[in-house]
N, C-alpha and C positions, 0 to 999 in steps of 0.2 A: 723707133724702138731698136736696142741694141740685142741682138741674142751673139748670147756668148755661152761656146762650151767649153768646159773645163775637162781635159782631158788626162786619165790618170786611174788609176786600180784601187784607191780609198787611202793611200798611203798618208802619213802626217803631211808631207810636203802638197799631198792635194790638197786635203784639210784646207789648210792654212792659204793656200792660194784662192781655193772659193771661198774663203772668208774676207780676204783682202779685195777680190775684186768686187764683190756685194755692198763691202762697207764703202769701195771708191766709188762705186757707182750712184750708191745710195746719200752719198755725202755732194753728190755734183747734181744731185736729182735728175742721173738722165735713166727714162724707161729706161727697163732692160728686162729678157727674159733669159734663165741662167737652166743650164742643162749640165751633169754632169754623164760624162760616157767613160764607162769603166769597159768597155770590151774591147779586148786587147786590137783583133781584125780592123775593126773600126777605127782604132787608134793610128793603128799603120796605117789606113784606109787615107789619112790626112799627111803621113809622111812624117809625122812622127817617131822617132825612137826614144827618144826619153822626155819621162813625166815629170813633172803637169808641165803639160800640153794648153793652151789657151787659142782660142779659136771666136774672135770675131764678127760678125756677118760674113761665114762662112771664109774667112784668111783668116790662116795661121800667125797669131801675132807673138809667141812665146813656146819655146820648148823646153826642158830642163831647168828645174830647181825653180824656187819660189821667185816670182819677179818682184824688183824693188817696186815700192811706193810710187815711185817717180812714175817708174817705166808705166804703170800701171793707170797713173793719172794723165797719163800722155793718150792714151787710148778712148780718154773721154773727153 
């Protein structure tokens, strides 16, 4: 099972990135369990500066702006 957080303060661009990685996920049918973290500490806590943030099994695989499709499907 994949957990993956999504990391990011509720903005559209988060939105739309945990929607995109749920539909890639759910479209390759691999478990996953999806968490998002909106608290900023925690955010930098991963070395993050800009949202969304995408996280893993715990690596950081995505920082800033929405990832393409591609990149997304590469992760699974």
């Amino acid at each position: 099972m994949k957990e993956i957080k999504v990391l990011g303060t509720g903005c559209a661009n988060c939105r739309n990135t945990i929607a995109l990685v749920e539909a890639v996920a759910k479209e390759k049918g691999v478990p996953f369990s999806l968490e998002k973290v909106e608290d900023m500490s925690a955010i930098i806590g991963y070395g993050v500066m800009s949202t969304p943030g995408v996280v893993i099994d715990g690596a950081v695989v995505h920082a800033g702006g929405v990832p393409s499709r591609s990149k997304v499907e590469s992760w699974f």
